[in-house]
C-alpha positions as CSV (number, residue, x, y, z in Angstrom):
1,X,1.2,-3.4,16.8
2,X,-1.3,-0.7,14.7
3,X,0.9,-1.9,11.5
4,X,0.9,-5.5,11.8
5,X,-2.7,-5.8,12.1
6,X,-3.5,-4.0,9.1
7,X,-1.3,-5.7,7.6
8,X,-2.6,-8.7,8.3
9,X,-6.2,-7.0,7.4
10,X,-5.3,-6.0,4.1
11,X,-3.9,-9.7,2.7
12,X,-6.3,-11.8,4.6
13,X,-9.9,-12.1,4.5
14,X,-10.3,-13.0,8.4
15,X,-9.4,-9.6,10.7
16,X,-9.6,-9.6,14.0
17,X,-12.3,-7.1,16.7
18,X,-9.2,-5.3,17.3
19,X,-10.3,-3.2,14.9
20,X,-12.7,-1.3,16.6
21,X,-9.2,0.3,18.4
22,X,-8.6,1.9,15.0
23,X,-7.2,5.9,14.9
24,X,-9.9,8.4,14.2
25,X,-10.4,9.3,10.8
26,X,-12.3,12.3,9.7
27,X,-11.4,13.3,6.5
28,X,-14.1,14.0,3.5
29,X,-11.4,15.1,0.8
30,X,-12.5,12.6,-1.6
31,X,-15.0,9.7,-2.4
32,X,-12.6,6.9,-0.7
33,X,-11.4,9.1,2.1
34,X,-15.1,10.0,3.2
35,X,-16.1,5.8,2.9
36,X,-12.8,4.7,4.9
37,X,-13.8,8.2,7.2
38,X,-17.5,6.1,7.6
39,X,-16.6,2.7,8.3
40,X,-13.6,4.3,10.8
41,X,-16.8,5.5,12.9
42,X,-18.4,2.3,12.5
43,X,-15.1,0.6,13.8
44,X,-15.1,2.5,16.8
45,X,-19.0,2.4,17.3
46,X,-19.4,6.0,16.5
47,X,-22.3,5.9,14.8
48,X,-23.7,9.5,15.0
49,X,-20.3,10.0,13.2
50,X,-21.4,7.3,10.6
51,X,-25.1,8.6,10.0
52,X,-23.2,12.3,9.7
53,X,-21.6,11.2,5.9
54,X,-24.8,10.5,4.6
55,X,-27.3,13.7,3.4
56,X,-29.8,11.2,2.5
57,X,-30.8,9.0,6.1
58,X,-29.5,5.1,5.0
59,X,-32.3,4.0,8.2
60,X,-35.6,5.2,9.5
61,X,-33.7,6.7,12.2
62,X,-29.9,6.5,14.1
63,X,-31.4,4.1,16.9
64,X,-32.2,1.5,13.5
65,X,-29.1,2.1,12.0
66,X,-26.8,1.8,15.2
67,X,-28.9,-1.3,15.5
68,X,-28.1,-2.8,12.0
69,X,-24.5,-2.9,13.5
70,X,-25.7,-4.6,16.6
71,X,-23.9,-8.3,15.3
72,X,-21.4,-6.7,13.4
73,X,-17.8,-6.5,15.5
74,X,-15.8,-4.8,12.7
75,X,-15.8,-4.0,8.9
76,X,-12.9,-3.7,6.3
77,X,-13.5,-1.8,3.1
78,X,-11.9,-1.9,-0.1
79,X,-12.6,1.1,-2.9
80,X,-12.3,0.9,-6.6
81,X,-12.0,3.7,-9.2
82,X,-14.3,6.4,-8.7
83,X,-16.4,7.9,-11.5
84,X,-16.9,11.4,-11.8
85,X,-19.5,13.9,-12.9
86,X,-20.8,17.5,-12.9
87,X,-24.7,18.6,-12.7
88,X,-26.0,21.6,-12.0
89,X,-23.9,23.2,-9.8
90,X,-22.7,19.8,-8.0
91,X,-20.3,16.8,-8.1
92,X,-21.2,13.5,-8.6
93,X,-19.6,10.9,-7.7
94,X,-19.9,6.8,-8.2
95,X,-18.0,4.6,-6.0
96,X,-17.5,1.1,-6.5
97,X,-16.2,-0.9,-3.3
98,X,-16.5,-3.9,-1.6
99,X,-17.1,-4.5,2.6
100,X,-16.1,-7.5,4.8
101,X,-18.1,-7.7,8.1
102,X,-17.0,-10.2,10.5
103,X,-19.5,-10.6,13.4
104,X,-19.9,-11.1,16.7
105,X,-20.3,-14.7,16.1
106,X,-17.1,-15.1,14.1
107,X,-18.9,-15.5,10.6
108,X,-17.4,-13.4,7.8
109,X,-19.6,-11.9,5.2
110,X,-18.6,-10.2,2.2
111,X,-20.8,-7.6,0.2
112,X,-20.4,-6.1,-2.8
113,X,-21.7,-2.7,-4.3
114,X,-21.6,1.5,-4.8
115,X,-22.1,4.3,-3.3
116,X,-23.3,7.1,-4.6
117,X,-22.0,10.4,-3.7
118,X,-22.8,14.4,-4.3
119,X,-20.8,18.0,-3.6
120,X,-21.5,21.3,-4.1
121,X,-19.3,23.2,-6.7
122,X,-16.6,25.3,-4.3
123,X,-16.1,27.0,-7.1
124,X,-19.8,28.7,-7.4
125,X,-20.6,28.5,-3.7
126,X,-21.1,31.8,-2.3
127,X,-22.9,32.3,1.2
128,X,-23.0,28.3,1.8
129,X,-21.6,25.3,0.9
130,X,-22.6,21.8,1.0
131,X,-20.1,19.2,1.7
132,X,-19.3,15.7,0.4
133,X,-21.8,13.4,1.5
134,X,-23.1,9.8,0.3
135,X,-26.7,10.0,-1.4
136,X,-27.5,6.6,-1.7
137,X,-25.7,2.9,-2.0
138,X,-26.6,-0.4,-3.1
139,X,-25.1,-4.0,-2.1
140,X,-25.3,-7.4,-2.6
141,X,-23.9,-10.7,-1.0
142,X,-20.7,-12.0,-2.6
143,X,-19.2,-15.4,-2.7
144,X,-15.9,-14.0,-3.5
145,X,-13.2,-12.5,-1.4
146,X,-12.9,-9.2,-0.3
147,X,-9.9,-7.9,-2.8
148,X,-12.2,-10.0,-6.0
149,X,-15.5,-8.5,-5.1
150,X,-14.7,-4.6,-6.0
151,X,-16.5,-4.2,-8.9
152,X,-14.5,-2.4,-11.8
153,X,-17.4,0.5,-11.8
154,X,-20.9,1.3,-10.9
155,X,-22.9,2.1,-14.0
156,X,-21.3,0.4,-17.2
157,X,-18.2,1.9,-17.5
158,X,-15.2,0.7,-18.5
159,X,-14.2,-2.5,-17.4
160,X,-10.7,-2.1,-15.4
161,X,-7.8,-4.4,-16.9
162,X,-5.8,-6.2,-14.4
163,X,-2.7,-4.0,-13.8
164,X,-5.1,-1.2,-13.3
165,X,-7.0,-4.0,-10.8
166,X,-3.7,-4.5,-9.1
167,X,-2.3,-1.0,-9.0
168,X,-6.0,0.0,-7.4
169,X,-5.4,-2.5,-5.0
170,X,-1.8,-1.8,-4.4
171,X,-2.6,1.7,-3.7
172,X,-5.2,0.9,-1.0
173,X,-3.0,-1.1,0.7
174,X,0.0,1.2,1.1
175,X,-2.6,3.9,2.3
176,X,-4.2,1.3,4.5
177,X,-1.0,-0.3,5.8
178,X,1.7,2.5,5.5
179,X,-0.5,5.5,6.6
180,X,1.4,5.8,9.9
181,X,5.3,4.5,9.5
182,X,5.4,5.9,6.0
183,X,6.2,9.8,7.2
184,X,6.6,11.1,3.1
185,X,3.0,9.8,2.5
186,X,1.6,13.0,4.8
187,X,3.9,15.6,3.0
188,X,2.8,14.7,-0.3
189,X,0.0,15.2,-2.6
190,X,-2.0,12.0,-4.4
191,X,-0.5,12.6,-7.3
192,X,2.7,12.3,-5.9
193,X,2.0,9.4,-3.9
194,X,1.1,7.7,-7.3
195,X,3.3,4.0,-7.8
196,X,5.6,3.6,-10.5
197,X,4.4,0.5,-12.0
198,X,6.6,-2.0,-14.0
199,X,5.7,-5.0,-15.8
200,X,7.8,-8.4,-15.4
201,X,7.6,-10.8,-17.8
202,X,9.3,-14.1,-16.4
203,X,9.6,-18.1,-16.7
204,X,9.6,-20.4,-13.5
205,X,13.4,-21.7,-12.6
206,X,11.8,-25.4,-13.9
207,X,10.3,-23.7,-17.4
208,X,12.0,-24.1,-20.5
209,X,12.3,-21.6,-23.4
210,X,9.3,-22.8,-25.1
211,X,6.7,-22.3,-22.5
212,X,4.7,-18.9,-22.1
213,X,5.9,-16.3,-20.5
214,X,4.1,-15.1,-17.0
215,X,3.3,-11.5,-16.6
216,X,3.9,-9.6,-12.5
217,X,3.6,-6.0,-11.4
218,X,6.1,-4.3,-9.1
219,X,4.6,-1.4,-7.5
220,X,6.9,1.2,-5.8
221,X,5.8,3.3,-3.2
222,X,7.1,6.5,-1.4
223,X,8.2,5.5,2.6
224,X,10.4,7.4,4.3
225,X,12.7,10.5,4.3
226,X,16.1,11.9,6.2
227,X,18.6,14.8,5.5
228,X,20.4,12.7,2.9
229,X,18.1,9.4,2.6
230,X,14.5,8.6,0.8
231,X,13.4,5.5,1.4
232,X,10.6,3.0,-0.8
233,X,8.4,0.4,-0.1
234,X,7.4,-2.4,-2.9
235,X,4.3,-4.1,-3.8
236,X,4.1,-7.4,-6.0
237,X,1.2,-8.7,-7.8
238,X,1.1,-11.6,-10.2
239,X,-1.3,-13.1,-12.9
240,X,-3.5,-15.0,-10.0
241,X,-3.8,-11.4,-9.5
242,X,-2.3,-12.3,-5.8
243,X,-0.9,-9.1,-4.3
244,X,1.8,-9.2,-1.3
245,X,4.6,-6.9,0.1
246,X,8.2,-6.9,-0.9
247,X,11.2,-7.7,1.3
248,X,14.6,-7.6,0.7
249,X,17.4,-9.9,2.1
250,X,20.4,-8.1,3.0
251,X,23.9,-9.2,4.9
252,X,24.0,-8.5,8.7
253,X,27.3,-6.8,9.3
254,X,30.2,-6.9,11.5
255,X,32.4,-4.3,10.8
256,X,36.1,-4.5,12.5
257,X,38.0,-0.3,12.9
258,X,41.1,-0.3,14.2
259,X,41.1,0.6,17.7
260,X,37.6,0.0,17.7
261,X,37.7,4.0,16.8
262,X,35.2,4.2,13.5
263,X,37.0,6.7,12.5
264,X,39.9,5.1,11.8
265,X,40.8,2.0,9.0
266,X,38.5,-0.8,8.4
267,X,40.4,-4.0,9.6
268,X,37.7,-6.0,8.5
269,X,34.1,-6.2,7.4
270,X,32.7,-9.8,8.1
271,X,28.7,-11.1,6.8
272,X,27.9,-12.9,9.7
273,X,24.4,-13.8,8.4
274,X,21.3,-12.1,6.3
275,X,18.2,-10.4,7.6
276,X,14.9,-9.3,5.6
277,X,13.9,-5.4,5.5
278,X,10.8,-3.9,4.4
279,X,12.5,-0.4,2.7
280,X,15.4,0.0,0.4
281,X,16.9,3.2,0.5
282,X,17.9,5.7,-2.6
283,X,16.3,2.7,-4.4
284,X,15.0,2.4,-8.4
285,X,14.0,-0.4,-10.6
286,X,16.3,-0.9,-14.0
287,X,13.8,-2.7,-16.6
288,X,16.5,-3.6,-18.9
289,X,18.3,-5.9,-16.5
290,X,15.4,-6.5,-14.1
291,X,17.8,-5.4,-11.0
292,X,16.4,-3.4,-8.0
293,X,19.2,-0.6,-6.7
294,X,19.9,0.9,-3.5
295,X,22.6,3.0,-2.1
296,X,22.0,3.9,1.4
297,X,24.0,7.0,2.4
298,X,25.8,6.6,6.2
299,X,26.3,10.2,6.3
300,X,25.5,12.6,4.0
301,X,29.0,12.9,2.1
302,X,28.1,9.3,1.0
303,X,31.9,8.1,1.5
304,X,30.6,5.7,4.0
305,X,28.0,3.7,2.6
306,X,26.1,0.7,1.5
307,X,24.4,-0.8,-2.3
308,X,22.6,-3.5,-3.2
309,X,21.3,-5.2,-6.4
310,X,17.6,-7.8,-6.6
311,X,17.5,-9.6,-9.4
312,X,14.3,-10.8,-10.5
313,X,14.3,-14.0,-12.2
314,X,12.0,-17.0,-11.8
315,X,9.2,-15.0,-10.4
316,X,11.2,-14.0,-7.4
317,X,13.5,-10.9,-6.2
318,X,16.7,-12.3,-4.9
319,X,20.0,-10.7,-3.5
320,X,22.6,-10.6,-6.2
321,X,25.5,-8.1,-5.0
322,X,26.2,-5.9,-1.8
323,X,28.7,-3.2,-1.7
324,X,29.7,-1.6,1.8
325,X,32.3,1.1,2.4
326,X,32.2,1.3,6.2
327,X,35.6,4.2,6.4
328,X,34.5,7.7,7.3
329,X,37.6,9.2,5.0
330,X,36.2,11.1,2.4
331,X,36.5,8.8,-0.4
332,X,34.5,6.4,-2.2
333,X,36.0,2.9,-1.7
334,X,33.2,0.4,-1.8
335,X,34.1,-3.5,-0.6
336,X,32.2,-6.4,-2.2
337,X,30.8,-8.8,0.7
338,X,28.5,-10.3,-1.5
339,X,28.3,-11.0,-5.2
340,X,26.4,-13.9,-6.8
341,X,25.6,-11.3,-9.9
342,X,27.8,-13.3,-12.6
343,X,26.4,-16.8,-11.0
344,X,27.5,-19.1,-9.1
């Protein structure tokens, strides 16, 4: 239930109280993981926990600041790209982000802004050491939504293009969303956990050759992991810098054995409709033909097994071929059950 509703969260501007139920999070690793960590506490009303990330007081005291919450029945929070900066003998930090209170009352409210944030060297610390902590922050009232009002940086810096935009945004989400069902995520460092990112250039089924191309952004994400298996999850965004999760169509199957013994012949392997999944497995994007792959191992031999192929075309990622060798006998003998990849 956890997953759906961050989901739901993470595409949507409304978001329901429910979030106050949200896991604990405690974690000052970075700039974005200490702001999630304080608007976690502020989620689950643990304000001492919230006043604690600050080393400069935000309020005259904790009774004010719990109090500044008093409407307030949950907060989303969406980071940009953090700037940083060393000074004499610290970190500094500038983090660009965007909230979304929704209050008691059911009005939403979106705010704008940065925080500023300081550490102190580890490197040079010797008998004591200050932690990450926010020194100060500044917002203002948007109009926009929630993903439009990050602002690409704090104090003049670059301006972001869109892909980078996107891929900031894609990134939040699959931390937001997959934090929990995607078990690789924890065994892997950030730079691991980066996307790959490819760029689509397409026309709409009802375009002709002489209209302007449209540019998209597939962003592929580590999921999940088994003794032969790796599994990925995909993020779209498009030039209305729209962003939504992939799913795949793929052919629900009955498979016949003889003697109803699986280890014996295939008599038959029937498609008896098509269902949606969220992960392809063994799966990697081919830019030349525009054609997602997956192989999904059965066992780890890989003589039974299934493969896919997505096309994109038209803006859209569409089932094109589906391979299935269901016989547990050692060899490689793939059936097609589905194959629109030379047309119709």
């Amino acid at each position: 239930m956890r997953l759906a509703l961050v989901l739901t969260c993470g595409l949507a501007t409304a978001c329901s109280g429910a979030l106050a139920d949200e896991v604990y999070l405690d974690d000052r690793s970075d700039a974005a993981a200490l702001v999630k960590s304080l608007y976690n506490a502020v989620n689950r009303k643990e304000y001492a926990r919230a006043w604690s990330y600050f080393s400069e007081p935000p309020a005259s005291s904790l009774e004010d600041y719990a109090a500044g919450f008093s409407d307030t029945e949950s907060v989303i929070v969406r980071t940009g790209r953090v700037a940083e900066e060393g000074a004499a003998g610290s970190i500094l930090y500038q983090l660009p982000l965007a909230i979304e209170a929704q209050g008691s009352d059911g009005n939403v409210r979106v705010f704008s802004g940065c925080y500023s944030l300081r550490m102190a060297n580890p490197d040079i610390a010797t008998d004591a050491f200050t932690p990450l902590s926010i020194t100060s922050g500044r917002f203002s009232a948007s109009t926009a939504s929630l993903e439009e009002s990050v602002p690409a940086n704090c104090d003049g810096g670059p301006v972001l293009t869109q892909p980078e935009l996107l891929r900031d945004r894609a990134v939040a989400f699959y931390e937001d969303a997959f934090a929990e069902t995607c078990q690789r995520m924890a065994d892997l460092t950030r730079e691991e956990r980066e996307p790959d990112v490819h760029e689509l250039a397409f026309r709409y089924a009802y375009e002709t050759a002489s209209d302007p191309e449209h540019k998209a952004w597939l962003f592929r994400f580590p999921c999940n992991s088994g003794a032969y298996n790796e599994s990925e999850v995909y993020l779209y965004g498009d030039g209305y810098n729209e962003l939504r999760l992939l799913s795949f169509a793929t052919p629900h199957l009955d498979v016949r054995y003889q003697d109803d013994d699986f280890e014996k012949p295939v008599d038959a392997i029937y498609v008896i409709g098509f269902k949606s999944v969220g992960e392809l497995v063994n799966s990697d994007f081919d830019p030349a033909t525009k054609t997602l792959h997956s192989w999904s191992k059965w066992r780890g031999v890989g003589d039974a097994s299934s493969r896919g192929e997505w096309l994109f075309r038209g803006g859209e990622f569409s089932l094109v071929r589906f391979d299935v060798d269901a016989s547990y006998d050692g060899e490689i003998n793939l059936r097609t059950v589905v194959d629109y990849a030379s047309g119709p």
